[in-house]
C-alpha positions as a LaTeX table, in Angstrom:
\begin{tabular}{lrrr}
\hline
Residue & $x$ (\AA) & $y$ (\AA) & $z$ (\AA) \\
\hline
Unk1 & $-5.98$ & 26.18 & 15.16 \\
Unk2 & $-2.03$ & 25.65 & 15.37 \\
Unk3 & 0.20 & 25.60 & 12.56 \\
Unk4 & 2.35 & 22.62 & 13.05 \\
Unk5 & 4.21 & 22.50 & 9.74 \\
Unk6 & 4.39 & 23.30 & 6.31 \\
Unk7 & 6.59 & 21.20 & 3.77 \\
Unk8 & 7.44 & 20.44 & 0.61 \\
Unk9 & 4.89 & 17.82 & $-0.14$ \\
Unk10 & 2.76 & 17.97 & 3.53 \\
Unk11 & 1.15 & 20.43 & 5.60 \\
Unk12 & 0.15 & 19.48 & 9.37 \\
Unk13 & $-1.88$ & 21.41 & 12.14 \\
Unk14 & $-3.73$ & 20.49 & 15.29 \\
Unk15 & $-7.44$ & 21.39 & 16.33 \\
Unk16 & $-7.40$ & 20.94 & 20.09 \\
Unk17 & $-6.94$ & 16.76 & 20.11 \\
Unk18 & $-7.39$ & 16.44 & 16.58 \\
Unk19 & $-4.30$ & 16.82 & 13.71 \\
Unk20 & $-4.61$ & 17.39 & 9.86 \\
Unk21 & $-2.56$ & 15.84 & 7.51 \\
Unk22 & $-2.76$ & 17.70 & 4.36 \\
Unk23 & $-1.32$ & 15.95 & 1.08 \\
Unk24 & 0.44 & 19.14 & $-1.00$ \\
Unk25 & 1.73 & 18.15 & $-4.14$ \\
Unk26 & $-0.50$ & 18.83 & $-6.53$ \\
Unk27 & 1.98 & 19.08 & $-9.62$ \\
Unk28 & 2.76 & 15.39 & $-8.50$ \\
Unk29 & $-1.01$ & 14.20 & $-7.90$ \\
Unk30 & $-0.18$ & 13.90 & $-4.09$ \\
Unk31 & 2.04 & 10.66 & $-5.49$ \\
Unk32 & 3.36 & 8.58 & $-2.59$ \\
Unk33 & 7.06 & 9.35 & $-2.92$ \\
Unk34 & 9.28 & 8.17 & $-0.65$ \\
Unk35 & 10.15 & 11.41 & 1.42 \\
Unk36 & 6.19 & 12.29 & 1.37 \\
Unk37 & 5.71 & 8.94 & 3.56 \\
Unk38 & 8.65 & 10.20 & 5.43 \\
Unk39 & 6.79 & 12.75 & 6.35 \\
Unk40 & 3.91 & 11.44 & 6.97 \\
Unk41 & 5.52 & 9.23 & 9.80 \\
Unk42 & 7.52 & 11.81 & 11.23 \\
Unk43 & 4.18 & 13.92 & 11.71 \\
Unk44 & 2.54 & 11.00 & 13.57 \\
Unk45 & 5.30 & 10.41 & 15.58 \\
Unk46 & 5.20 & 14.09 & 16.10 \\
Unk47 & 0.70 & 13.84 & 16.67 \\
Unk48 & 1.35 & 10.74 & 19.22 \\
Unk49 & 3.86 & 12.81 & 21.20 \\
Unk50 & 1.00 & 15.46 & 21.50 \\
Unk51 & $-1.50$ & 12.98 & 22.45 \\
Unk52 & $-3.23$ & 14.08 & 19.29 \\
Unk53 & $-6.49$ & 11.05 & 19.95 \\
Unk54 & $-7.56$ & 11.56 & 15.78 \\
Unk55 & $-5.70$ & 12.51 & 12.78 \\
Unk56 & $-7.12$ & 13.37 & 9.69 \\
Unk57 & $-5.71$ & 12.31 & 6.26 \\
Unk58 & $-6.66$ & 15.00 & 3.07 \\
Unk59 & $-5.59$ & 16.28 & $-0.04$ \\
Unk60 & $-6.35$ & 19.96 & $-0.99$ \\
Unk61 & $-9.73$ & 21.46 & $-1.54$ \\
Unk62 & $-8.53$ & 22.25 & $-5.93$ \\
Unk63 & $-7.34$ & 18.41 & $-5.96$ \\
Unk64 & $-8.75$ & 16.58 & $-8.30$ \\
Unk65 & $-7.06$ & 13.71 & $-7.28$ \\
Unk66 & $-6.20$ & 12.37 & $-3.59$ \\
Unk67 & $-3.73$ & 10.45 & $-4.33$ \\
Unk68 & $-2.18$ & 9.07 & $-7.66$ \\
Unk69 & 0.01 & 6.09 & $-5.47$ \\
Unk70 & 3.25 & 5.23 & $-5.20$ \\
Unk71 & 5.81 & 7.58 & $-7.06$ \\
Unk72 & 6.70 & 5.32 & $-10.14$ \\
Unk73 & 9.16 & 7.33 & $-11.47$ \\
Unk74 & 10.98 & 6.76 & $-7.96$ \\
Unk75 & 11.29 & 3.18 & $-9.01$ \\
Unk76 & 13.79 & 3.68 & $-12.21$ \\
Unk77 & 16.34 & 4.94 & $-10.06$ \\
Unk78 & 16.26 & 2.03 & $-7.08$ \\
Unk79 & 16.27 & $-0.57$ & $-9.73$ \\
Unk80 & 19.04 & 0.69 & $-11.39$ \\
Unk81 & 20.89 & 1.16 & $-7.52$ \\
Unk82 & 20.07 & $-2.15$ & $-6.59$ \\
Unk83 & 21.04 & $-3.76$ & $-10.42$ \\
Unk84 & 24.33 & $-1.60$ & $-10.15$ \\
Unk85 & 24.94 & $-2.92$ & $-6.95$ \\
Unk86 & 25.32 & $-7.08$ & $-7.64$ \\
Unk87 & 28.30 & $-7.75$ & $-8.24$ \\
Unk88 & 29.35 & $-8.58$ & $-11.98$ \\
Unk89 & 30.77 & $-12.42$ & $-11.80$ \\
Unk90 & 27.88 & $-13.81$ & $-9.46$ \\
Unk91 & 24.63 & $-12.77$ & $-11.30$ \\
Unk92 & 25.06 & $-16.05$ & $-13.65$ \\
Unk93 & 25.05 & $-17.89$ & $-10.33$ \\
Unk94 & 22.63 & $-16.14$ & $-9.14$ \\
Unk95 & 20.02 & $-16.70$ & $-11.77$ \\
Unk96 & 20.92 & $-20.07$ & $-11.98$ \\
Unk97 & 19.78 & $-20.67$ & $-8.00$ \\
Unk98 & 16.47 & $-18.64$ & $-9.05$ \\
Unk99 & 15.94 & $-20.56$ & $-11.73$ \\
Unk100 & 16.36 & $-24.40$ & $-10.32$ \\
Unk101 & 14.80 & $-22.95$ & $-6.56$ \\
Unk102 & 12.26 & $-20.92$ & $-8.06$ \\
Unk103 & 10.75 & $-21.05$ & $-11.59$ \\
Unk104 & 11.09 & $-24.79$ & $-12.39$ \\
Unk105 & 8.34 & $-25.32$ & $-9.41$ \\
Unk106 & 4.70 & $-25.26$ & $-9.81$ \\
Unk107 & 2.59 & $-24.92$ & $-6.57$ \\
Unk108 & 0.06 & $-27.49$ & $-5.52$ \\
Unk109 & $-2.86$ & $-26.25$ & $-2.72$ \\
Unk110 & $-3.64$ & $-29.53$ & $-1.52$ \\
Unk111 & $-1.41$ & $-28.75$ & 1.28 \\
Unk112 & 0.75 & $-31.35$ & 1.55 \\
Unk113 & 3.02 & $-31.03$ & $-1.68$ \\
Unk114 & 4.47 & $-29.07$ & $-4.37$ \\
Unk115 & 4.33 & $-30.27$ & $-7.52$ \\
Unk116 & 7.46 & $-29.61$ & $-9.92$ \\
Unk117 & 5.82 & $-28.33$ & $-13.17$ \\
Unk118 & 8.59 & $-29.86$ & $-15.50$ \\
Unk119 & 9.02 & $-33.28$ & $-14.58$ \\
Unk120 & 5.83 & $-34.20$ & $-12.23$ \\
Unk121 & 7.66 & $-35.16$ & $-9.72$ \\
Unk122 & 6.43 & $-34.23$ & $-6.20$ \\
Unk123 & 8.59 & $-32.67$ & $-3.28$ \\
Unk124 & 6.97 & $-32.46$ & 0.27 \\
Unk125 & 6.85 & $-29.53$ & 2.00 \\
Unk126 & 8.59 & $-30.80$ & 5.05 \\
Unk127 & 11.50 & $-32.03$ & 2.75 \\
Unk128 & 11.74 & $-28.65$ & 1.30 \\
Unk129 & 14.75 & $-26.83$ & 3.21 \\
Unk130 & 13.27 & $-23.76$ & 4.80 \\
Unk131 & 17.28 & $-22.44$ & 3.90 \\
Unk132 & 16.57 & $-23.39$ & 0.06 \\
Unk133 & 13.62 & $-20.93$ & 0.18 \\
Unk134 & 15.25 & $-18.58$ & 1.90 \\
Unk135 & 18.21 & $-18.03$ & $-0.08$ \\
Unk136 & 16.11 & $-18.14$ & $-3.54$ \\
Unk137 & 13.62 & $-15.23$ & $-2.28$ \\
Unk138 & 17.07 & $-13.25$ & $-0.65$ \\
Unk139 & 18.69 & $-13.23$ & $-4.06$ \\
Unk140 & 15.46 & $-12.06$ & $-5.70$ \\
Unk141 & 15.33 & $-9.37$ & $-3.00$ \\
Unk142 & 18.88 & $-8.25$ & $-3.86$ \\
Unk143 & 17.94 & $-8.64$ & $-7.28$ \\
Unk144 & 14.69 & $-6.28$ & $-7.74$ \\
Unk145 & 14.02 & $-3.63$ & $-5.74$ \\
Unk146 & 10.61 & $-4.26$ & $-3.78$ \\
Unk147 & 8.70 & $-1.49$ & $-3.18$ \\
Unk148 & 6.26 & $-3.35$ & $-1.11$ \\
Unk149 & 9.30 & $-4.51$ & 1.35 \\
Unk150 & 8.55 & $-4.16$ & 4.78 \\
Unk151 & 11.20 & $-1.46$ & 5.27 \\
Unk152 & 10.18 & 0.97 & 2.07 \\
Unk153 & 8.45 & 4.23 & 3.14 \\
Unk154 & 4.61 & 2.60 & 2.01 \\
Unk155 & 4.66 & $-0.40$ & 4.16 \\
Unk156 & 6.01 & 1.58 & 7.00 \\
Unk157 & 3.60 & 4.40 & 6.89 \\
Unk158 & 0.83 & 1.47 & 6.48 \\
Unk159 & 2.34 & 0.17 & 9.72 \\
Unk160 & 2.65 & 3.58 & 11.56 \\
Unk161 & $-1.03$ & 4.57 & 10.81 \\
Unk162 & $-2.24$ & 0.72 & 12.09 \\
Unk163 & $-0.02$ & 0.92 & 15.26 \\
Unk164 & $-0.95$ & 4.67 & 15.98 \\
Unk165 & $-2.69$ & 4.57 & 19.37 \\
Unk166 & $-5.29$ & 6.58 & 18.39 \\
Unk167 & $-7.75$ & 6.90 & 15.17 \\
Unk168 & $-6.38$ & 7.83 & 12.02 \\
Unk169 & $-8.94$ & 8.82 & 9.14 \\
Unk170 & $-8.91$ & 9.30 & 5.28 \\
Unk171 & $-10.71$ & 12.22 & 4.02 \\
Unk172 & $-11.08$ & 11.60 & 0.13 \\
Unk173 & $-12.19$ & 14.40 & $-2.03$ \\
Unk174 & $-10.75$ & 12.89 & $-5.79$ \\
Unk175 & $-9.51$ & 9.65 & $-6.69$ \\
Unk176 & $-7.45$ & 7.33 & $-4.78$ \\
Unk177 & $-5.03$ & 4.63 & $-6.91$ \\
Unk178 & $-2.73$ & 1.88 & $-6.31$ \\
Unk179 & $-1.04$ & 2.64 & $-3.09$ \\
Unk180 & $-3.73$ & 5.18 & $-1.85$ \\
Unk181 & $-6.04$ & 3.32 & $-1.92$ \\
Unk182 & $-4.13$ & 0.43 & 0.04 \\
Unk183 & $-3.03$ & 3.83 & 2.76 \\
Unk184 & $-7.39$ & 4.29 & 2.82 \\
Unk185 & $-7.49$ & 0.18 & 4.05 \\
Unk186 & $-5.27$ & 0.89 & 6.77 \\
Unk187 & $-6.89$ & 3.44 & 7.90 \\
Unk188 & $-9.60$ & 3.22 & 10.69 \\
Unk189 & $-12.26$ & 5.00 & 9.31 \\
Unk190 & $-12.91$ & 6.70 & 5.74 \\
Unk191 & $-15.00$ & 9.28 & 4.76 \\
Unk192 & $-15.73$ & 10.48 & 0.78 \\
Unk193 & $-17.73$ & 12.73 & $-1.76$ \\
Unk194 & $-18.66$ & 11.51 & $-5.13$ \\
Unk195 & $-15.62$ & 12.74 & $-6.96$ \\
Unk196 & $-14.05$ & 9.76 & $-4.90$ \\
Unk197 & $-12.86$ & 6.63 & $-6.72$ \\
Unk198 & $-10.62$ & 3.85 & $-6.22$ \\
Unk199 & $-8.22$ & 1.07 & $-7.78$ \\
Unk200 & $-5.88$ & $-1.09$ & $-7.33$ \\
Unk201 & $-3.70$ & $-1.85$ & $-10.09$ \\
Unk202 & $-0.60$ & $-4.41$ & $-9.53$ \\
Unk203 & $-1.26$ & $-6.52$ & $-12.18$ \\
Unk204 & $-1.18$ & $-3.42$ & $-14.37$ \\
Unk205 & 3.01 & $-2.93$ & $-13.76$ \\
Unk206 & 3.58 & $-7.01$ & $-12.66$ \\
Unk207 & 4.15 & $-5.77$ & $-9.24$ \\
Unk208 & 3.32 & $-9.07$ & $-7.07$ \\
Unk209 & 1.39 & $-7.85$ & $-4.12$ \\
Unk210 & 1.93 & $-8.38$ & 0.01 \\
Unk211 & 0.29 & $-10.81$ & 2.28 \\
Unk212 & $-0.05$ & $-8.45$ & 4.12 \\
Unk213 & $-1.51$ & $-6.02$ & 1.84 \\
Unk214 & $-3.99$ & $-8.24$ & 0.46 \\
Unk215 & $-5.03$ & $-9.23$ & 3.66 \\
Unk216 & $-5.89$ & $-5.54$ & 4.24 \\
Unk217 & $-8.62$ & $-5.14$ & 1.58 \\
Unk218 & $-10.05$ & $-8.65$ & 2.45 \\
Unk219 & $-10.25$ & $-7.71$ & 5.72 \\
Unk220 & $-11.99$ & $-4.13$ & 5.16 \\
Unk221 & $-14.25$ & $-5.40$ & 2.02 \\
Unk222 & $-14.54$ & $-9.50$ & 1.79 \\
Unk223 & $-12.40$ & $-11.83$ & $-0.20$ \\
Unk224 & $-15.63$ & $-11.52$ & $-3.42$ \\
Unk225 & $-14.44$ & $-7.81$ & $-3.52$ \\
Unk226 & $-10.90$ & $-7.86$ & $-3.32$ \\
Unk227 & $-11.03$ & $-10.52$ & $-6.18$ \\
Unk228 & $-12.93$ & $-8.09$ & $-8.11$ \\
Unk229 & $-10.36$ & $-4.67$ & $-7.33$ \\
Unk230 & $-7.11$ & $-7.06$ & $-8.11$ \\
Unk231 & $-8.04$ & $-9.46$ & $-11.08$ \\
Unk232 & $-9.59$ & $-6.61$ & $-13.03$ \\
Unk233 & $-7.24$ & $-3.82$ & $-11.65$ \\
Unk234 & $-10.00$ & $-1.12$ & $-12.51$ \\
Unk235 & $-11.53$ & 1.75 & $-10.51$ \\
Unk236 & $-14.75$ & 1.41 & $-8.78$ \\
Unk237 & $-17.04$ & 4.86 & $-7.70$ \\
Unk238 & $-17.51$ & 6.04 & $-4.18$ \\
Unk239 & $-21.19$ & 4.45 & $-4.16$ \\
Unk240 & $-19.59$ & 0.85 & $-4.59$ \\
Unk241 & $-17.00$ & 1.73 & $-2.08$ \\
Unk242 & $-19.74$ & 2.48 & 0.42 \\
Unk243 & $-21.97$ & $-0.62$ & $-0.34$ \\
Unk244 & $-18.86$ & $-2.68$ & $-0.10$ \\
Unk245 & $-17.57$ & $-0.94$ & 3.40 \\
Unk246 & $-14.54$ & 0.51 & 2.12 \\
Unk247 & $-15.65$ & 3.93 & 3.02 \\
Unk248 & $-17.73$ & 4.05 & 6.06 \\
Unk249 & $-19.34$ & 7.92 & 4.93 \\
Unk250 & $-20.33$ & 9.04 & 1.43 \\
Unk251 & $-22.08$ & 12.76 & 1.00 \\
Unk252 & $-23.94$ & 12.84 & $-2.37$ \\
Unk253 & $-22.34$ & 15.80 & $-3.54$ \\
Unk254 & $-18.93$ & 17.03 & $-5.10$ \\
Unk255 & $-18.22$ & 19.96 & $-3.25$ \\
Unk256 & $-14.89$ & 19.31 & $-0.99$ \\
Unk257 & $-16.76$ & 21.94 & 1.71 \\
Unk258 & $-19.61$ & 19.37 & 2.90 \\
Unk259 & $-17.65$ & 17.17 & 2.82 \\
Unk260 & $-15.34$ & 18.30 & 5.23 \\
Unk261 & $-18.68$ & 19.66 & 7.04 \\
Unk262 & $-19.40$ & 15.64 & 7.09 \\
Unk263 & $-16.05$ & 14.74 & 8.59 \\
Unk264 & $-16.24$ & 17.78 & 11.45 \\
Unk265 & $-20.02$ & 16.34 & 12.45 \\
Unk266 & $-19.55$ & 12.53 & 12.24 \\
Unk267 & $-15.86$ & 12.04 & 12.89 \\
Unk268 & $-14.10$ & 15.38 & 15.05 \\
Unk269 & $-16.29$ & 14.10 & 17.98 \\
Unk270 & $-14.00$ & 11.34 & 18.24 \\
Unk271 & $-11.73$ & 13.85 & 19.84 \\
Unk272 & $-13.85$ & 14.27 & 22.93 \\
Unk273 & $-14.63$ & 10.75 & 23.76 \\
Unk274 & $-12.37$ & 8.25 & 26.22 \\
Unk275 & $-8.74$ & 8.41 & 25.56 \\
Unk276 & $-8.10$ & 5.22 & 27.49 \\
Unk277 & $-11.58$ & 3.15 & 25.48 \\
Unk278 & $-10.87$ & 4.81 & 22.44 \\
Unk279 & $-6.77$ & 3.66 & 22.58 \\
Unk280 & $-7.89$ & 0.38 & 23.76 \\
Unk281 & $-10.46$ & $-0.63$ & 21.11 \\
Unk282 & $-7.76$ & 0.50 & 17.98 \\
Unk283 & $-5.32$ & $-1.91$ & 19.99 \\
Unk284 & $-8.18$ & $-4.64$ & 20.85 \\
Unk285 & $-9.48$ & $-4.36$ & 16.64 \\
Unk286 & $-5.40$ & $-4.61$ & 15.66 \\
Unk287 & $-5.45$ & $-7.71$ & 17.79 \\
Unk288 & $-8.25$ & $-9.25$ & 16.76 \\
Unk289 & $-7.26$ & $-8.59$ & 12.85 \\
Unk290 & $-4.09$ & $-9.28$ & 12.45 \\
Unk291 & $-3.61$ & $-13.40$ & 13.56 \\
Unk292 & $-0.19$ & $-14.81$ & 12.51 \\
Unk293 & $-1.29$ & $-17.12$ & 9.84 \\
Unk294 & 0.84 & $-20.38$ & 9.51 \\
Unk295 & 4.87 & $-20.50$ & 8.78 \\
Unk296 & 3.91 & $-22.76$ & 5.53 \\
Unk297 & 1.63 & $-20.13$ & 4.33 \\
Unk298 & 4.09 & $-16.90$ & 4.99 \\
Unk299 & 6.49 & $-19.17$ & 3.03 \\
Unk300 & 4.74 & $-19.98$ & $-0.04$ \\
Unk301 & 3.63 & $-16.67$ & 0.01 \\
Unk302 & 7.66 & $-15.64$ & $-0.52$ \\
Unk303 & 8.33 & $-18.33$ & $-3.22$ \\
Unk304 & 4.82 & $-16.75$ & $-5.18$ \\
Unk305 & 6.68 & $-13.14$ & $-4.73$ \\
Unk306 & 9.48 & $-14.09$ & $-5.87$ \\
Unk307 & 8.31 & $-16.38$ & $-8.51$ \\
Unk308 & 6.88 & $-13.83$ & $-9.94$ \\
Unk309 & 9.62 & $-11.33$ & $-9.49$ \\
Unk310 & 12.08 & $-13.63$ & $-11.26$ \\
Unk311 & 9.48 & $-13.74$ & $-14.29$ \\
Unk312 & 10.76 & $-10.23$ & $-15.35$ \\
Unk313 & 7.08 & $-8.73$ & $-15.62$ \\
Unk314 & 7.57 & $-6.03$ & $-13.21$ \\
Unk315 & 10.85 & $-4.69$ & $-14.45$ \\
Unk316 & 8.95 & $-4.71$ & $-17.85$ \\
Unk317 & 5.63 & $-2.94$ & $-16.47$ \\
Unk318 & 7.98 & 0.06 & $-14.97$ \\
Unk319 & 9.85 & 0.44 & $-18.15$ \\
Unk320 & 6.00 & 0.73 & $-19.97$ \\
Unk321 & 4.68 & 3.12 & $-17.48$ \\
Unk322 & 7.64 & 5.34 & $-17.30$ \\
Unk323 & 8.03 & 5.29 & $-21.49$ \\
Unk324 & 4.68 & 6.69 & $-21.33$ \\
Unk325 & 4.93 & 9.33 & $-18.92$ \\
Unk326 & 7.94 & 10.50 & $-20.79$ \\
Unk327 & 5.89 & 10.57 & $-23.57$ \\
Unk328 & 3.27 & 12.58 & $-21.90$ \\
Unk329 & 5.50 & 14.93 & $-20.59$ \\
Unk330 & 7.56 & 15.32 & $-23.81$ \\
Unk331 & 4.49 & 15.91 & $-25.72$ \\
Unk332 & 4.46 & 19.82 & $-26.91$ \\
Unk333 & 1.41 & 22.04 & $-25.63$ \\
Unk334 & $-1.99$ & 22.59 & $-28.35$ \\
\hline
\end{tabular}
């Protein structure tokens, strides 16, 4: 075994062709913060340079959780830099554009119009000025900070970890939420004990989610399943995870020990196989999975997002969340 690196929040080493990706922040609950998926993609930049063919994604044997998601309390401070940072006499402007580009408009799937909620009138599509769009989602984007933005740490490790040209899999001893459990999707295989659990919880903060990351989970557990994880925004066990293909492995036991005895029989091999077959079926099943899908789509998709952005609901779900971790943390000791 080689010692690659030891960090503040990771810990990396190689096994012959094989690397280790250890979550270590405990205190934290291995949260997703932004310099922890900095490091994540500088140590598979680092693996690929090595022509490391597997990485392995853990948390630490005394975890009791995996990973707790995206860093929240990251998100008070980038809303209030990217608030701070409009300046004073447009905003009224501003919210006026959102408001007659955006929120007056009500969305018909018959796919030829959209249907203007307030007065009934209907608009087509191909009379709606792609620029219109355009400019109302780019002054929501200036507006709220999106944390599910192509170029925030998440959706970049997400990408890294799908482009790596080898395999990249999630060992999950404890439970994996939000944004974890989105970083288990995009990886290409998963293996779990029964202290595993998972959910996805947008609706929970009035965070409006990705095409692209809902397109993940439909693609790795069916569009019936990924209905049931997002409208209900509540955990499911390892078992279901298994039966729905989420996880490909699942070792009836709680001990963190077999199950990395599981990973080492069923998924280190991996490391001896083909380097050219194994590289070219990752790139053949990114191909294959991730078609375009239409320009209309990817722009309705925007004016949803930022719809819902403009609504005020996520703002509102971080300023719950983080009231009552305060409250947690400001709680005195039995």
């Amino acid at each position: 075994m080689t010692e690659e690196k030891k960090g503040t929040f990771i810990e990396t080493w190689t096994e012959g062709k094989t690397g280790f990706l250890k979550f270590s922040n405990p205190k934290k609950k291995n949260a997703l913060s932004m310099e922890l998926c900095e490091d994540l993609i500088s140590s598979l930049i680092e693996f690929e340079k090595k022509g490391i063919l597997l990485a392995i994604l853990r948390a630490g044997k005394n975890d009791s959780v995996w990973s707790s998601g995206l860093d929240i309390t990251e998100f008070e401070k980038n809303l209030a830099i990217r608030q701070s940072s409009l300046p004073a006499e447009t905003e009224a402007a501003q919210d006026k554009n959102i408001n007659s580009g955006i929120s007056k408009h009500g969305y018909k799937r018959d796919g030829t119009t959209i249907e203007q909620s307030k007065c009934g009138s209907h608009i087509s599509k191909k009379n709606l000025a792609a620029s219109n769009v355009n400019e109302a989602s780019g002054i929501i984007a200036r507006q709220i900070y999106d944390p599910l933005d192509a170029g925030q740490p998440l959706p970049r490790l997400l990408a890294a970890i799908e482009n790596y040209p080898g395999i990249v899999a999630a060992e999950i001893h404890g439970s994996a939420w939000g944004g974890a459990a989105e970083l288990v999707a995009a990886c290409d295989l998963a293996a779990a004990d029964n202290t595993a659990s998972f959910a996805i919880t947008p609706a929970k903060i009035g965070l409006p989610y990705s095409e692209k990351g809902l397109l993940r989970f439909i693609s790795r557990i069916g569009l019936p399943m990924a209905k049931r994880l997002f409208y209900t925004a509540s955990q499911i066990s390892a078992k279901e995870a298994k039966e729905a293909g989420f996880i490909h492995w699942l070792i009836d036991s709680d001990s963190f020990d077999e199950l990395d005895s599981l990973v080492r029989e069923q998924i280190l091999p991996i490391a001896n196989l083909s380097p050219v077959i194994i590289k070219t079926l990752k790139k053949q099943f990114r191909l294959l999975s991730s078609a375009p899908l239409p320009k209309s789509i990817n722009r309705e998709f925007e004016l949803l997002r930022a719809k819902a952005f403009a609504s005020g609901e996520f703002q509102k779900g971080i300023e719950a969340f983080l009231n009552r971790h305060k409250k947690r943390i400001d709680k005195p000791s039995a």
